[in-house]
N, C-alpha and C positions, 0 to 999 in steps of 0.2 A: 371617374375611373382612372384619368392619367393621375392626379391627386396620390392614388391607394398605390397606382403603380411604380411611381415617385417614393414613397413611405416604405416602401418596400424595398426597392433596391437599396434605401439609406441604411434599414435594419439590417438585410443582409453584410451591410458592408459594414459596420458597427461589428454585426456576429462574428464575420471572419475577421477583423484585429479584434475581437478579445480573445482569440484562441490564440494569438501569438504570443500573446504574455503569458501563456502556458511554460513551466518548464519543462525541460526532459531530465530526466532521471539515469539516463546512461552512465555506467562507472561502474568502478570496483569498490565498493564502502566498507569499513570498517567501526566495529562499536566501537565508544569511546566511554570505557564504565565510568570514569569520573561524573563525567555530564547525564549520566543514567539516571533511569530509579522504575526496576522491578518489581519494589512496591514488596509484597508477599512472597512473588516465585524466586526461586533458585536465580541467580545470574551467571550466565553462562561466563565460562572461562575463554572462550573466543567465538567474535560471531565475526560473518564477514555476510554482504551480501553483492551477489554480482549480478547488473542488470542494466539490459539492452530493450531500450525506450524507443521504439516507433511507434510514433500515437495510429492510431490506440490498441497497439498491443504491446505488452511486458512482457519479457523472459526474462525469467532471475531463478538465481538458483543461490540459494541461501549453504551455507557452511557453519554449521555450532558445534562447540566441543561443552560439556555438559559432565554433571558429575557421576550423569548416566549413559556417556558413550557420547561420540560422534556419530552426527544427523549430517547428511546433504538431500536439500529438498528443491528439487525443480520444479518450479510452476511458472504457466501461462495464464497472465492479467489482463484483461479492456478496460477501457477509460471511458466507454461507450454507453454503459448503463447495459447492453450485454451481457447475460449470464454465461461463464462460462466454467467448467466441471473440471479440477486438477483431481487424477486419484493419485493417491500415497499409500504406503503399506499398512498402514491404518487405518483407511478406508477413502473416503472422497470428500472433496472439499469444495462447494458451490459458493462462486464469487464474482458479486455485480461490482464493478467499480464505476465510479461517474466524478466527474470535477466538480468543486464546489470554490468557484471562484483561480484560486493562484494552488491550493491546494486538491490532490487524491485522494477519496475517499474510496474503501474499501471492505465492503460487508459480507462475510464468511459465514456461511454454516457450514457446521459438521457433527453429524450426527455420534453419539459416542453412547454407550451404556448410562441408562439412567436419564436420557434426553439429549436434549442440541446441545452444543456450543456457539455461540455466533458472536465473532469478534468484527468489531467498526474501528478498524486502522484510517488512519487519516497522516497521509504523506505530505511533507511541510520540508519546501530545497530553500535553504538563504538566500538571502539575493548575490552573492557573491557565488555562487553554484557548491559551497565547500563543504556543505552542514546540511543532511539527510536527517531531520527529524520525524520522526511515528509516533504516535499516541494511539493505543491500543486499546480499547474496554470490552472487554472480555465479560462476555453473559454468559454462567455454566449452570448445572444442578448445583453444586455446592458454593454460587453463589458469585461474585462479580467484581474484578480485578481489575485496576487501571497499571500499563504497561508503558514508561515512556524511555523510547531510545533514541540517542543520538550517535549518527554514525558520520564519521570522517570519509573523503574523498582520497584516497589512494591515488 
């Protein structure tokens, strides 16, 4: 019994330093199209995204200027494995997120005409804190798009 109880507190303590090597995500980013690639979609003319990291929750409020107007999208994120519901003017957007090591993974549906959308972003900070990388794969009705952005530290 002391043994298991022993085993235990080591795991615990194991568990709490590997969440320290977690990053935070806090900042103002900017895309950086050079180091892009949209892949099929449009690329926007300016994206910025601003976000405020207290694990485990995100608030970011994204900025695109687009060849079909300017977008400002606020949403709240967990890092928890927690679902939680952003709605937009286009409808609502359900999103588990959970760590997967040093990286954010981030799984979206949204329901649209003709069936779901459900995109798996996966958030990747350099070790220098300066490089906001996403890789994005998009599963639609008309079929499945990989999205990759790199955004600068403002």
């Amino acid at each position: 019994m002391k043994r298991l109880l022993v085993s235990s507190i080591l795991l615990l303590s194991v568990l709490a330093a590997a969440d320290l090597g977690r990053p935070n995500f806090t900042g103002n980013w900017k895309l950086n199209v050079a180091k892009s690639d949209f892949g099929q979609l449009p690329t926007p003319s300016d994206y910025e995204r601003k976000i405020d990291h207290k694990d485990p929750l995100i608030q970011m409020t994204v900025r695109q200027a687009t060849a079909g107007g300017d977008q400002t999208l606020d949403s709240v994120l967990r890092t928890d494995g927690q679902e939680i519901t952003n709605k937009y003017k286009t409808g609502e957007a359900k999103t588990v997120g959970k760590w997967m090591g040093r990286d954010l993974q981030l799984t979206t549906t949204r329901a649209v005409e003709g069936g779901d959308v459900v995109s798996i972003d996966t958030w990747s900070l350099s070790a220098d804190g300066k490089t906001l990388t996403t890789v994005t794969q998009l599963k639609t009705p008309r079929g499945s798009f990989q999205v990759r952005m790199v955004l600068d530290k403002q």
